[in-house]
N, CA, C and O atoms as a Tripos MOL2 file, in Angstrom:
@<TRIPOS>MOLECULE
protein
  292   291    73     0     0
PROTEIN
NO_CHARGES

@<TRIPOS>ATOM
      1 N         -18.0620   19.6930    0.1500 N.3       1 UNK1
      2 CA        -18.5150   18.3320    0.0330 C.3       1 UNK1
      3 C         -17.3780   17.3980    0.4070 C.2       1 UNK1
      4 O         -16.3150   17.6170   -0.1750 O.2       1 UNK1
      5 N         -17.4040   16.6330    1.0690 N.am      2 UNK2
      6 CA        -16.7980   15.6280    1.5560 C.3       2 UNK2
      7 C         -16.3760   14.7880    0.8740 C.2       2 UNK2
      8 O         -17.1260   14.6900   -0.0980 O.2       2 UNK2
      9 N         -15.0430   13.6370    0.7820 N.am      3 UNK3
     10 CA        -14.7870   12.7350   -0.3440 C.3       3 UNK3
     11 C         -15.5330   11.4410    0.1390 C.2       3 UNK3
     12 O         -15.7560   11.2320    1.3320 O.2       3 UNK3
     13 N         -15.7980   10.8310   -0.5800 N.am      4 UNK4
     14 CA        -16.0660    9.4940   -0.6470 C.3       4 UNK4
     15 C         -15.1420    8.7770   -0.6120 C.2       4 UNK4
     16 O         -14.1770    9.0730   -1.3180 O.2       4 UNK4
     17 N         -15.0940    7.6000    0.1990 N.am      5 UNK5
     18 CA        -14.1370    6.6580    0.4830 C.3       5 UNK5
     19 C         -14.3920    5.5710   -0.6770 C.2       5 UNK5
     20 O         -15.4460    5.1800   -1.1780 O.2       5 UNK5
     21 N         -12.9050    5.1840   -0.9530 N.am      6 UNK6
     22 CA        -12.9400    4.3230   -2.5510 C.3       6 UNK6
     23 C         -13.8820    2.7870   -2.4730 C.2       6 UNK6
     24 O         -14.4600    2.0620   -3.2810 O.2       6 UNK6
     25 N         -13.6360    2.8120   -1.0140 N.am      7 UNK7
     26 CA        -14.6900    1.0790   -0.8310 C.3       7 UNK7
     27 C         -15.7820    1.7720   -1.3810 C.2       7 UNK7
     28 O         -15.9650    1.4730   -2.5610 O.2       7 UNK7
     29 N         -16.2670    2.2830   -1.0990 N.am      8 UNK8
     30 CA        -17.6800    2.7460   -1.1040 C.3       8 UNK8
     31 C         -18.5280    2.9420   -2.7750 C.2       8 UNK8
     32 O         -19.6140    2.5580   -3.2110 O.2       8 UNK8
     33 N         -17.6570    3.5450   -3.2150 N.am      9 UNK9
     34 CA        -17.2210    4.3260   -4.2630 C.3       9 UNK9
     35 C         -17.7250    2.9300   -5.7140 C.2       9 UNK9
     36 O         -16.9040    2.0430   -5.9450 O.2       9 UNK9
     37 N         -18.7690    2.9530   -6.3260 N.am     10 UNK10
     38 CA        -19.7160    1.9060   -6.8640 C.3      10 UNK10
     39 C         -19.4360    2.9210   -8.4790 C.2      10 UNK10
     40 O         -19.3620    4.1410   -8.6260 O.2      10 UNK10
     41 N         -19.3450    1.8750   -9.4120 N.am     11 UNK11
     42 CA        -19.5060    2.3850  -10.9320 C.3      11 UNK11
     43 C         -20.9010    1.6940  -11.6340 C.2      11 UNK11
     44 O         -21.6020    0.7680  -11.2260 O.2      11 UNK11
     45 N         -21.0060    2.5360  -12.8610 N.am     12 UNK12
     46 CA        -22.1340    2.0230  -13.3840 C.3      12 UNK12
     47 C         -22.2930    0.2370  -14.0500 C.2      12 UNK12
     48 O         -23.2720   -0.2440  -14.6200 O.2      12 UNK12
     49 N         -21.2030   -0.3180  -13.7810 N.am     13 UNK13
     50 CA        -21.0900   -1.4720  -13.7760 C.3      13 UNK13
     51 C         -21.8800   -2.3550  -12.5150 C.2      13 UNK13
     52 O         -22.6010   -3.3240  -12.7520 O.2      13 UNK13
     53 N         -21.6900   -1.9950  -11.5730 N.am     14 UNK14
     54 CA        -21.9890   -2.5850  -10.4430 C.3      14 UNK14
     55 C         -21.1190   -2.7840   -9.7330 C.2      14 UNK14
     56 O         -21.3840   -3.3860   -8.6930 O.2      14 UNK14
     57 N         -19.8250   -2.3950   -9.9740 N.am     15 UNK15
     58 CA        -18.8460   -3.4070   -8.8010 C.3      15 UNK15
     59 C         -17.9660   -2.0160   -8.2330 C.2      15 UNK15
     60 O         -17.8450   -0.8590   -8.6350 O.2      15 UNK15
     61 N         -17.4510   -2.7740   -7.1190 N.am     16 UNK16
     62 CA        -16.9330   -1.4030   -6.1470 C.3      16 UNK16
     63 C         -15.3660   -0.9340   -6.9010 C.2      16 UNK16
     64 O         -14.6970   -1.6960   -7.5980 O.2      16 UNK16
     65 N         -15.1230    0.0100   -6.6790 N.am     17 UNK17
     66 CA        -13.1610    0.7480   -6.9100 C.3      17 UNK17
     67 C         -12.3190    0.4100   -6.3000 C.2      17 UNK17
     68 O         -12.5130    0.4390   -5.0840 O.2      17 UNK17
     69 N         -11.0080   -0.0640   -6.7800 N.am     18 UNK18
     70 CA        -10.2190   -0.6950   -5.9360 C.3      18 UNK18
     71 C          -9.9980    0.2470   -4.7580 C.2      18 UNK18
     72 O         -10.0860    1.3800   -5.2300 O.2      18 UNK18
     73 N          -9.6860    0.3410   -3.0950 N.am     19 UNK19
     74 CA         -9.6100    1.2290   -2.4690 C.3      19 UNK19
     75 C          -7.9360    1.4920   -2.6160 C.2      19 UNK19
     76 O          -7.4020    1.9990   -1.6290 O.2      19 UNK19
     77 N          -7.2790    1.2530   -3.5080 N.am     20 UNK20
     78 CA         -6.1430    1.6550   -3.3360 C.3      20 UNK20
     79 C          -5.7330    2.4890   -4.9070 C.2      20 UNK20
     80 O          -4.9930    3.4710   -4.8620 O.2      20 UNK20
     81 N          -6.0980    2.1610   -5.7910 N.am     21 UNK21
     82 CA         -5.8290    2.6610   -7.0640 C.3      21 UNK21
     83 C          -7.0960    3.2650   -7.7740 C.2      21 UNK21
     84 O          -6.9670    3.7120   -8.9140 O.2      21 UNK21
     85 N          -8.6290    3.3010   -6.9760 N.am     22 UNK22
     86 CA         -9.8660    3.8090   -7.3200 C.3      22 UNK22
     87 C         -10.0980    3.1180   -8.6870 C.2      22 UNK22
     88 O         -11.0930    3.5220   -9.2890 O.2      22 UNK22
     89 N          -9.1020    1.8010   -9.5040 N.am     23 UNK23
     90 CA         -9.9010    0.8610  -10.9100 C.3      23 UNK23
     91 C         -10.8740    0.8560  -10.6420 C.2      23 UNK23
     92 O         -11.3010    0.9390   -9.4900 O.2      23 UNK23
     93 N         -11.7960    0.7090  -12.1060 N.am     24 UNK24
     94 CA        -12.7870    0.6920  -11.8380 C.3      24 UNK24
     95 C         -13.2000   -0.4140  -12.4680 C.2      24 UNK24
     96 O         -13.9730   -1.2030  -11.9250 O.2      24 UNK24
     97 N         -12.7230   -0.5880  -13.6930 N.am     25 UNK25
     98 CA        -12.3620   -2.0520  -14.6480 C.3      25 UNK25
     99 C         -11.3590   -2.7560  -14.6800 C.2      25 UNK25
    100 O         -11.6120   -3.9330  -14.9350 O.2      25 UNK25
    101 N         -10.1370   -2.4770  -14.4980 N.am     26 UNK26
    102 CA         -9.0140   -2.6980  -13.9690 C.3      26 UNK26
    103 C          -8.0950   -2.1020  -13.4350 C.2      26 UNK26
    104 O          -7.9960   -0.9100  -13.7250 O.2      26 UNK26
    105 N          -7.2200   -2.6170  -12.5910 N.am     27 UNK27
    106 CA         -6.0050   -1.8350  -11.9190 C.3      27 UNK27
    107 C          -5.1420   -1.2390  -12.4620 C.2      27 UNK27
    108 O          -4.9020   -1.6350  -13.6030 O.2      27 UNK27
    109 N          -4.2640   -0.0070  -11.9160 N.am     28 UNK28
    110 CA         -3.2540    1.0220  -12.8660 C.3      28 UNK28
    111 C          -2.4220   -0.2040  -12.7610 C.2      28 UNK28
    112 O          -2.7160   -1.3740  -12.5190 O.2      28 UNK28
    113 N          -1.4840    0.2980  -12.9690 N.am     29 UNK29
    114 CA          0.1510   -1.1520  -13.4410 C.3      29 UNK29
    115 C           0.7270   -0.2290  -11.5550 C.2      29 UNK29
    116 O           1.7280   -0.8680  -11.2310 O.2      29 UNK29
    117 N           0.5650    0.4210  -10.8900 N.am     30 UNK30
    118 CA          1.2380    0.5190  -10.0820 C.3      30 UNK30
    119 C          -0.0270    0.2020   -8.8590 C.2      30 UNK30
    120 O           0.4830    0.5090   -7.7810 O.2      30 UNK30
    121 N          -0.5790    0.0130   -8.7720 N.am     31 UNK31
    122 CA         -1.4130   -0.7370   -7.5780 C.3      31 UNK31
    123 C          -1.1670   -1.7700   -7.1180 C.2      31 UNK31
    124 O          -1.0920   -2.6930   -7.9290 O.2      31 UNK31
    125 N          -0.9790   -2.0340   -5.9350 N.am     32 UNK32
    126 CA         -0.4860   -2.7010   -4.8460 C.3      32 UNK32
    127 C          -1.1410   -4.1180   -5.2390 C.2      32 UNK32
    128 O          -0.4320   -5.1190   -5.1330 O.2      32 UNK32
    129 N          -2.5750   -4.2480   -5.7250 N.am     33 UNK33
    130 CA         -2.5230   -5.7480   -6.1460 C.3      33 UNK33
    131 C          -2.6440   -6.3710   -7.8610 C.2      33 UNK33
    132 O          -3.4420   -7.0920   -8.4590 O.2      33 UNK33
    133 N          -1.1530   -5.5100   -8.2790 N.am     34 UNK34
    134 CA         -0.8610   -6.1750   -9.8110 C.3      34 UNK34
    135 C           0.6440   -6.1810   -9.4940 C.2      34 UNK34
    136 O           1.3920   -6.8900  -10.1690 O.2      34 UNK34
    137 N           1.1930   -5.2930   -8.3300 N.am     35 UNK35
    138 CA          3.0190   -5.0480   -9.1070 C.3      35 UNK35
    139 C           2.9600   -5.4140   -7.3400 C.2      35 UNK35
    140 O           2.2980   -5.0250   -6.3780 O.2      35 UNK35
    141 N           4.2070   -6.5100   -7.6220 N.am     36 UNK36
    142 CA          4.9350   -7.0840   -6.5020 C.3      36 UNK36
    143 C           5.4910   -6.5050   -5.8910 C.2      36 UNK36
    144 O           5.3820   -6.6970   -4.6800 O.2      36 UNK36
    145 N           6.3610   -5.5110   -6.3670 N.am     37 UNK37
    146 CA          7.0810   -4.5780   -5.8100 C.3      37 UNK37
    147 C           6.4010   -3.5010   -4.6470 C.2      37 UNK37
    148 O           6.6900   -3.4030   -3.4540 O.2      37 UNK37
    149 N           5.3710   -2.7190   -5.4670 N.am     38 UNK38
    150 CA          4.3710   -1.5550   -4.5700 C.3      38 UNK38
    151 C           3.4240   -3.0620   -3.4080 C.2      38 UNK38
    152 O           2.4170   -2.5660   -2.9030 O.2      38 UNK38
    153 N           3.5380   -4.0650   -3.1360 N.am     39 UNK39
    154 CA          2.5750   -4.7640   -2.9020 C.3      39 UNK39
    155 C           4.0790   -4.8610   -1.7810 C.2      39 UNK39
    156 O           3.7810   -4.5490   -0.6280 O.2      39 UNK39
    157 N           5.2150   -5.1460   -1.9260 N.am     40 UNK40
    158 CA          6.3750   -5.6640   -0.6520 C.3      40 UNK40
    159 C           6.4910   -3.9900   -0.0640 C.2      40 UNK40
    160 O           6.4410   -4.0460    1.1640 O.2      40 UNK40
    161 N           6.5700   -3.1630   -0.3350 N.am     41 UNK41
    162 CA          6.3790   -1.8570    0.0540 C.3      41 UNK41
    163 C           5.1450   -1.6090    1.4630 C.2      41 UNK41
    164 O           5.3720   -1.2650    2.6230 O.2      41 UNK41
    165 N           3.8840   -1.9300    0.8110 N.am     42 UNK42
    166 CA          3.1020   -1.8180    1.8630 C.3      42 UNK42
    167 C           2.6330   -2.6980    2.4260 C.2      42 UNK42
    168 O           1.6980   -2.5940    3.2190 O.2      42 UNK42
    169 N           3.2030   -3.7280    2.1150 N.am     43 UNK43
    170 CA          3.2250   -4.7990    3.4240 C.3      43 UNK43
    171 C           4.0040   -4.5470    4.2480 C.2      43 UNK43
    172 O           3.6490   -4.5080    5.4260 O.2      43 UNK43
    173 N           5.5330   -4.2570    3.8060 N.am     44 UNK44
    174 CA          6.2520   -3.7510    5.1740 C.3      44 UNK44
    175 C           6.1920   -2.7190    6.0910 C.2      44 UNK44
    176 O           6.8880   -2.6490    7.1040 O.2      44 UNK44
    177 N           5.2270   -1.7880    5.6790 N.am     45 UNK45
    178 CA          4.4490   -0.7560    6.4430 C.3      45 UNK45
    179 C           3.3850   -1.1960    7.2510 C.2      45 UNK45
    180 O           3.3480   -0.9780    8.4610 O.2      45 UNK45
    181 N           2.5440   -1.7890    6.6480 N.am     46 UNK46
    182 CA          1.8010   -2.8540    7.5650 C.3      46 UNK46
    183 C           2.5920   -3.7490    8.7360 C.2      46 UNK46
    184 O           2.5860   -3.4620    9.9330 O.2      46 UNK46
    185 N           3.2940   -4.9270    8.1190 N.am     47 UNK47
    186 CA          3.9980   -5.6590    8.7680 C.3      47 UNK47
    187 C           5.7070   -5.6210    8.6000 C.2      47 UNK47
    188 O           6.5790   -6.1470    7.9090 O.2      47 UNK47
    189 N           5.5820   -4.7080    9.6290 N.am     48 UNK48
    190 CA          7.3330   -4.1990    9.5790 C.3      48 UNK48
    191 C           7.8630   -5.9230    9.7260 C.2      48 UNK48
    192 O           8.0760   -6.4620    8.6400 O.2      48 UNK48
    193 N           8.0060   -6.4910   10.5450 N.am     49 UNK49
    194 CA          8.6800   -7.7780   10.7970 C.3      49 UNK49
    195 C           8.9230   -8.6610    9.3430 C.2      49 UNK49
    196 O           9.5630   -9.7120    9.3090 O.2      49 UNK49
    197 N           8.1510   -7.8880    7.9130 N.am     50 UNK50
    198 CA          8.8500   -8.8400    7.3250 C.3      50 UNK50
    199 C           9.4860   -8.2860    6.1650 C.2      50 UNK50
    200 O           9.6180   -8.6670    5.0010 O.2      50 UNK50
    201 N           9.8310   -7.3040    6.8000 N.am     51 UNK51
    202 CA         11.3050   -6.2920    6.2810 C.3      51 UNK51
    203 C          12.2400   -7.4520    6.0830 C.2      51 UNK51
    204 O          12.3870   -8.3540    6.9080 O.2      51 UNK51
    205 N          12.8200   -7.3690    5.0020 N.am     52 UNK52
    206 CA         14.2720   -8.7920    4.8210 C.3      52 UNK52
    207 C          15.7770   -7.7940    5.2840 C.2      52 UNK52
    208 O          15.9390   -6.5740    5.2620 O.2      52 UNK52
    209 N          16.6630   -8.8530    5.6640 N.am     53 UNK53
    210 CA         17.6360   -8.1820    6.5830 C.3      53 UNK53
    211 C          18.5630   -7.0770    5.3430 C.2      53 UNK53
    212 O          19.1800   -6.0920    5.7480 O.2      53 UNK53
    213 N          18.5160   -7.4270    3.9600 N.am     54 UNK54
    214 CA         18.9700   -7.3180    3.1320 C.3      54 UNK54
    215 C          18.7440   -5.2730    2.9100 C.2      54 UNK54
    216 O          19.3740   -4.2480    2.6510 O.2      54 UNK54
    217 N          17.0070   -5.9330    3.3410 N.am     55 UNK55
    218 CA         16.6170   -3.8270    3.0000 C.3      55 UNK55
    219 C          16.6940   -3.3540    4.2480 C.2      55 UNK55
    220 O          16.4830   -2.1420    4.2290 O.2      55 UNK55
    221 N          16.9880   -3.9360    5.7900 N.am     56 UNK56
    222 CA         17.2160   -3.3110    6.6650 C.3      56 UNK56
    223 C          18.4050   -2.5180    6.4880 C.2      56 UNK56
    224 O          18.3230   -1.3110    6.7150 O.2      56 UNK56
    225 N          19.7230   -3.1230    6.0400 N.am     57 UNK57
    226 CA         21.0620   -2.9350    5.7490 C.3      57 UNK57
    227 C          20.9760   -1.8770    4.7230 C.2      57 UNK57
    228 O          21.9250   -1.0950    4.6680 O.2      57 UNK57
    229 N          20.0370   -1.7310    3.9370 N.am     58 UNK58
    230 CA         20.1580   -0.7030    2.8630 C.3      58 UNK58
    231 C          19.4860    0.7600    3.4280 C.2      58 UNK58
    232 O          19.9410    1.9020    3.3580 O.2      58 UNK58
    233 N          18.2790    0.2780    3.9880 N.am     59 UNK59
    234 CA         17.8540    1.6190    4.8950 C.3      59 UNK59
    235 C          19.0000    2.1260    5.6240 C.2      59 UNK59
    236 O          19.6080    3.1620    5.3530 O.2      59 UNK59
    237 N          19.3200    1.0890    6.8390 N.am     60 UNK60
    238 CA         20.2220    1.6520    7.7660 C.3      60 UNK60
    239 C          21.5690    2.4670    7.1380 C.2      60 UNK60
    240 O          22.0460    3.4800    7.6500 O.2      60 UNK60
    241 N          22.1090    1.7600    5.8400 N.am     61 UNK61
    242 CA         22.9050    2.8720    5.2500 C.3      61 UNK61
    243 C          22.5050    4.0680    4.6500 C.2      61 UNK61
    244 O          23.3370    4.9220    4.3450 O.2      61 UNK61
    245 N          21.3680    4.2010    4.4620 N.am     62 UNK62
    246 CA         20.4580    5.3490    4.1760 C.3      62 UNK62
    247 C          19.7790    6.3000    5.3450 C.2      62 UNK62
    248 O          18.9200    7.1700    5.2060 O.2      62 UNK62
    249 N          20.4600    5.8380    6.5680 N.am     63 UNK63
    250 CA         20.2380    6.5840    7.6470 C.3      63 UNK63
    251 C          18.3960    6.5420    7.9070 C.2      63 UNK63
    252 O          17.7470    7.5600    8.1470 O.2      63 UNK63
    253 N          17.8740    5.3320    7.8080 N.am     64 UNK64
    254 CA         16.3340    5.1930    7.9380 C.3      64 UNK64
    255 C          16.8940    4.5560    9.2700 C.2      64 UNK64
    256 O          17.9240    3.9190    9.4920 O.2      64 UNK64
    257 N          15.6400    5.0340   10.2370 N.am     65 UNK65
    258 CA         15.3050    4.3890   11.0620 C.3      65 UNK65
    259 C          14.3670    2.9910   11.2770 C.2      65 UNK65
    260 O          13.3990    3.6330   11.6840 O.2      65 UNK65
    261 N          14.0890    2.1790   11.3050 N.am     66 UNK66
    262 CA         13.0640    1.5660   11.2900 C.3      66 UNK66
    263 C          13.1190    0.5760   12.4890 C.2      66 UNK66
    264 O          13.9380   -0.0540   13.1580 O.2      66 UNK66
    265 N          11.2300    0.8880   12.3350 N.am     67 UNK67
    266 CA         10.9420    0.3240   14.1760 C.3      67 UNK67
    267 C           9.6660   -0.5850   13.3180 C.2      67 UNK67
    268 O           9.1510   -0.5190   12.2030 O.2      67 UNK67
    269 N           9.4570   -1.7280   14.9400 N.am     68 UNK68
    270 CA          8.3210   -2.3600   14.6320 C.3      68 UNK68
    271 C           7.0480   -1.0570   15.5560 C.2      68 UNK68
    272 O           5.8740   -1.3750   15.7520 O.2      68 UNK68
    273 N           7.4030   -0.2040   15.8240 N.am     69 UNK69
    274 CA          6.5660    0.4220   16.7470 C.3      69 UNK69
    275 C           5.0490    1.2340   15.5750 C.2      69 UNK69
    276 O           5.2840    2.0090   14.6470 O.2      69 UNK69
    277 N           3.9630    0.8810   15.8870 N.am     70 UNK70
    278 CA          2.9060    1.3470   15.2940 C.3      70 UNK70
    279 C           2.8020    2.8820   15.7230 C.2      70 UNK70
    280 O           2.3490    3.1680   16.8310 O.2      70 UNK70
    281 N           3.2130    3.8270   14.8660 N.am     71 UNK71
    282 CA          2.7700    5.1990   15.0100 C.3      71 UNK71
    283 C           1.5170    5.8420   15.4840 C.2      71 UNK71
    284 O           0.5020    5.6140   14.8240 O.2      71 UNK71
    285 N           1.4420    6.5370   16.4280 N.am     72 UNK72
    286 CA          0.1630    7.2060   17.5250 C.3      72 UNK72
    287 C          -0.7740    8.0110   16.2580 C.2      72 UNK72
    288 O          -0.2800    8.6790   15.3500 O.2      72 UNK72
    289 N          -1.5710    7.8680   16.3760 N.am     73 UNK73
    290 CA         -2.6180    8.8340   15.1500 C.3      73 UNK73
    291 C          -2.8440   10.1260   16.4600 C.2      73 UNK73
    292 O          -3.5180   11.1300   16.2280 O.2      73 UNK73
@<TRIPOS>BOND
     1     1     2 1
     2     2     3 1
     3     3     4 2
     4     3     5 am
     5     5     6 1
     6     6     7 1
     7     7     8 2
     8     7     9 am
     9     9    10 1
    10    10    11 1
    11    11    12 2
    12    11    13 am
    13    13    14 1
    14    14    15 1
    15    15    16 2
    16    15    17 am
    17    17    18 1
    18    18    19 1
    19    19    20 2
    20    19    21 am
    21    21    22 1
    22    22    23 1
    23    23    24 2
    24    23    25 am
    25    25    26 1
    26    26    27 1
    27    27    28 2
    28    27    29 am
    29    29    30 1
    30    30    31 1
    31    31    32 2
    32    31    33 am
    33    33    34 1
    34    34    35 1
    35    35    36 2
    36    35    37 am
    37    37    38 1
    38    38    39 1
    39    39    40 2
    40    39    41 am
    41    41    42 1
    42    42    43 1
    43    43    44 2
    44    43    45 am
    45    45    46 1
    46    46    47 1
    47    47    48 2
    48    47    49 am
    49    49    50 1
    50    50    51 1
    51    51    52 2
    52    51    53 am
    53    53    54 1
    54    54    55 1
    55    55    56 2
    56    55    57 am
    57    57    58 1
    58    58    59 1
    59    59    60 2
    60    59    61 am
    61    61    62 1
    62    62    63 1
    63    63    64 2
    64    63    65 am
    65    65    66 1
    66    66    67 1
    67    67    68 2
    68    67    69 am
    69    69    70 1
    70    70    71 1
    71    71    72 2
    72    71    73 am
    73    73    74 1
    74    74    75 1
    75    75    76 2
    76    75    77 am
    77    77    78 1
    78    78    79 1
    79    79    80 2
    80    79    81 am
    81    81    82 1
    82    82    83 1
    83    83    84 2
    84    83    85 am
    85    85    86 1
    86    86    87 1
    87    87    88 2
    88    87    89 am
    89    89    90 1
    90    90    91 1
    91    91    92 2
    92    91    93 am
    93    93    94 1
    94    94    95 1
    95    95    96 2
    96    95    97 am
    97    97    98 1
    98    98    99 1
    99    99   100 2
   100    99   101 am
   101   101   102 1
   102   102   103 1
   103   103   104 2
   104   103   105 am
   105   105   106 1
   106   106   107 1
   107   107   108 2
   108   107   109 am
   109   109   110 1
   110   110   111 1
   111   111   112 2
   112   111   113 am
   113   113   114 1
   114   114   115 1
   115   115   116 2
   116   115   117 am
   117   117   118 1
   118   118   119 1
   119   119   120 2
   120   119   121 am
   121   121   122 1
   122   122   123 1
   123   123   124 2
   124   123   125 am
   125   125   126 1
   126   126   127 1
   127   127   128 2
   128   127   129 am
   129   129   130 1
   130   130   131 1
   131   131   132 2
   132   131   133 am
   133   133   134 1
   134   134   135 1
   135   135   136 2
   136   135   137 am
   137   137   138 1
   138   138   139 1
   139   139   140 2
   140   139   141 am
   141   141   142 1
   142   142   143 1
   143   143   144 2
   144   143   145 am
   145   145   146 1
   146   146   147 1
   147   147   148 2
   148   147   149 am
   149   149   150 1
   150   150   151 1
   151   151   152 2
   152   151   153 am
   153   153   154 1
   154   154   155 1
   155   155   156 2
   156   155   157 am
   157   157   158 1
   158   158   159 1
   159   159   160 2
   160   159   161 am
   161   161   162 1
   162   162   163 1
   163   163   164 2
   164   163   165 am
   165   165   166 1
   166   166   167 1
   167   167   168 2
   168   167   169 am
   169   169   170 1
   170   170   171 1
   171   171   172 2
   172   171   173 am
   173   173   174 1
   174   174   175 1
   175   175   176 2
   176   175   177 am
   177   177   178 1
   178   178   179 1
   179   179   180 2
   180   179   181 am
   181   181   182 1
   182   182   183 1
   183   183   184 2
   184   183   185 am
   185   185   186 1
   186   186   187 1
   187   187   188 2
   188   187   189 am
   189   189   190 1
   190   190   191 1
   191   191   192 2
   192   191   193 am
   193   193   194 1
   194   194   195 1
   195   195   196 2
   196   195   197 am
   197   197   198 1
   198   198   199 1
   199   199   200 2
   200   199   201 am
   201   201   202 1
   202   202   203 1
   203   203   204 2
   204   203   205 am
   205   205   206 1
   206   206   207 1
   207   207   208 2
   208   207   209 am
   209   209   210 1
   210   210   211 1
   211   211   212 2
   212   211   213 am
   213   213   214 1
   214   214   215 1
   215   215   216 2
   216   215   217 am
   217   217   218 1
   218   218   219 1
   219   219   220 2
   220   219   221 am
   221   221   222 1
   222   222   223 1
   223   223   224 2
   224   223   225 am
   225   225   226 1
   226   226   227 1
   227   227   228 2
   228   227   229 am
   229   229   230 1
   230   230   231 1
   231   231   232 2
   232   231   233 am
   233   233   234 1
   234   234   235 1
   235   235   236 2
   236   235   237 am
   237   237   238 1
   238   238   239 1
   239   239   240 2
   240   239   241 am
   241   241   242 1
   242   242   243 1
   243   243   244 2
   244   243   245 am
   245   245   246 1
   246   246   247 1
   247   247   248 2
   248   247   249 am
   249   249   250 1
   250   250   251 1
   251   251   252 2
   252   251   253 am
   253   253   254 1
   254   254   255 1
   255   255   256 2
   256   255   257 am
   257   257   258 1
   258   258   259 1
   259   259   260 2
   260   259   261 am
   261   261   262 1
   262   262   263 1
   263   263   264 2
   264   263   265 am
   265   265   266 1
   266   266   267 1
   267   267   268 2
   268   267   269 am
   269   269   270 1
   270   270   271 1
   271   271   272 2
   272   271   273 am
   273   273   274 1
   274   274   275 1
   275   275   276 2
   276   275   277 am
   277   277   278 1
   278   278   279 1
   279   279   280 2
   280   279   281 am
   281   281   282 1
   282   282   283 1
   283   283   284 2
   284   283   285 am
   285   285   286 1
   286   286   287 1
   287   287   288 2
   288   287   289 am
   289   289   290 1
   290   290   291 1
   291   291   292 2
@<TRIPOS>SUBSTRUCTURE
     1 UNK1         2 RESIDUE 1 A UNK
     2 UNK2         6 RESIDUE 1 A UNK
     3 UNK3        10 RESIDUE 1 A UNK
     4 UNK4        14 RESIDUE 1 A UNK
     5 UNK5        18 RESIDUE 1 A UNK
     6 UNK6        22 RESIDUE 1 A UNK
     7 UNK7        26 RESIDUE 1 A UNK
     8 UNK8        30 RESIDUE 1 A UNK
     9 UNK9        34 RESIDUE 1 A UNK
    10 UNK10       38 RESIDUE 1 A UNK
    11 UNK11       42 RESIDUE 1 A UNK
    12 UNK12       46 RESIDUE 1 A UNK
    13 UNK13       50 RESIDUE 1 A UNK
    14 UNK14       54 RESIDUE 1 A UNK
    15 UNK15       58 RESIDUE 1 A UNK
    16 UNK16       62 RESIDUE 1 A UNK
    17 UNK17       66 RESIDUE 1 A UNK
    18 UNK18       70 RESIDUE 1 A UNK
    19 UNK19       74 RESIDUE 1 A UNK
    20 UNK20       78 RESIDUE 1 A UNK
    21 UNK21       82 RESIDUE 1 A UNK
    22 UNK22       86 RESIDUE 1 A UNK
    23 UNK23       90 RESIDUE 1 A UNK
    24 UNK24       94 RESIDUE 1 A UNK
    25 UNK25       98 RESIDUE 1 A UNK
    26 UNK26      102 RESIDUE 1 A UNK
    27 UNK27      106 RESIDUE 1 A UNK
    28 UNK28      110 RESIDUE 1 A UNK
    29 UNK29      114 RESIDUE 1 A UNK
    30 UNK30      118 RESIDUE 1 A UNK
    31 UNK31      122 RESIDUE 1 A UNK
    32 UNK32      126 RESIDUE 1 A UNK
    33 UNK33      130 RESIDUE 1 A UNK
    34 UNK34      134 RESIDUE 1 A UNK
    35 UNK35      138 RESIDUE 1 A UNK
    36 UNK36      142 RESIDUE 1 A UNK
    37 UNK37      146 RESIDUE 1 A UNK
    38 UNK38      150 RESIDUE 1 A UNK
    39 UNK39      154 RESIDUE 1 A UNK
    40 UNK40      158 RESIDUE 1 A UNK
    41 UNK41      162 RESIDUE 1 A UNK
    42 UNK42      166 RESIDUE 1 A UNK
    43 UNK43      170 RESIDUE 1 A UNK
    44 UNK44      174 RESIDUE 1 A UNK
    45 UNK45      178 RESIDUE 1 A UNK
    46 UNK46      182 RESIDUE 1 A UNK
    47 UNK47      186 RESIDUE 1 A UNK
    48 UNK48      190 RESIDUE 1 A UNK
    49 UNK49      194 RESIDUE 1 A UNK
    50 UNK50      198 RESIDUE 1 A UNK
    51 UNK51      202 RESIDUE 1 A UNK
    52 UNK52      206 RESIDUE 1 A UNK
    53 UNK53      210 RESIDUE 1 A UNK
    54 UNK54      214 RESIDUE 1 A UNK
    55 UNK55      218 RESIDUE 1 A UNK
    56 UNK56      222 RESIDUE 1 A UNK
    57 UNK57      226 RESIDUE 1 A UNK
    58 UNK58      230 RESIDUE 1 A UNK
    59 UNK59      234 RESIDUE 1 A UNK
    60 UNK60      238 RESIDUE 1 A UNK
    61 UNK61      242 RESIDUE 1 A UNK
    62 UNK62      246 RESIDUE 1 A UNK
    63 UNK63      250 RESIDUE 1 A UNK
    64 UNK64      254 RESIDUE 1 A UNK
    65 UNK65      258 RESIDUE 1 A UNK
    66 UNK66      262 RESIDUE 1 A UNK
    67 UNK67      266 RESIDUE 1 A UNK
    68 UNK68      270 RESIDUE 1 A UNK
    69 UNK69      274 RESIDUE 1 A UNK
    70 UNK70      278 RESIDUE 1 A UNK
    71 UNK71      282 RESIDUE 1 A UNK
    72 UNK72      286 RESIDUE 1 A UNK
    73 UNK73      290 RESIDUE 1 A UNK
C-alpha cells in the first residue's frame, strides 16, 4: 500500500495535517512553522541566496560546499 501524502491526509476533525510535521491539532515544537530556527534551515534550502554571510563563513570552515545551483532529480 502506498503512503499518503500529508496534504492530503484529513482527520476526524475536518482539517488537513501539517505537510511537514503530519499535526493534526497542533504542530510538534520542531516544525518548520512554530521554531524559527528549523523554519531559517529550510528556507535556505529552498532559497539558498538568503544564506547570511555569517553561516556561509561557518559552513565554509566546515568544509560545506554551498551553491545556488538547484539539484537534478
Amino acid at each position: 500500500m502506498g503512503q499518503i501524502s500529508p496534504v492530503y491526509h484529513v482527520n476526524r476533525y475536518g482539517g488537513a495535517a501539517c505537510e511537514h510535521c503530519l499535526g493534526l491539532l497542533r504542530h510538534a515544537p520542531w516544525c518548520l512553522t512554530k521554531n524559527t530556527d528549523i523554519f531559517y534551515a529550510y528556507d535556505i534550502l529552498i532559497h539558498p541566496e538568503h544564506l547570511t554571510e555569517q553561516d556561509k563563513i561557518i559552513l565554509h570552515a566546515l568544509g560545506v560546499l554551498w551553491t545556488n545551483e538547484i539539484p537534478k532529480r
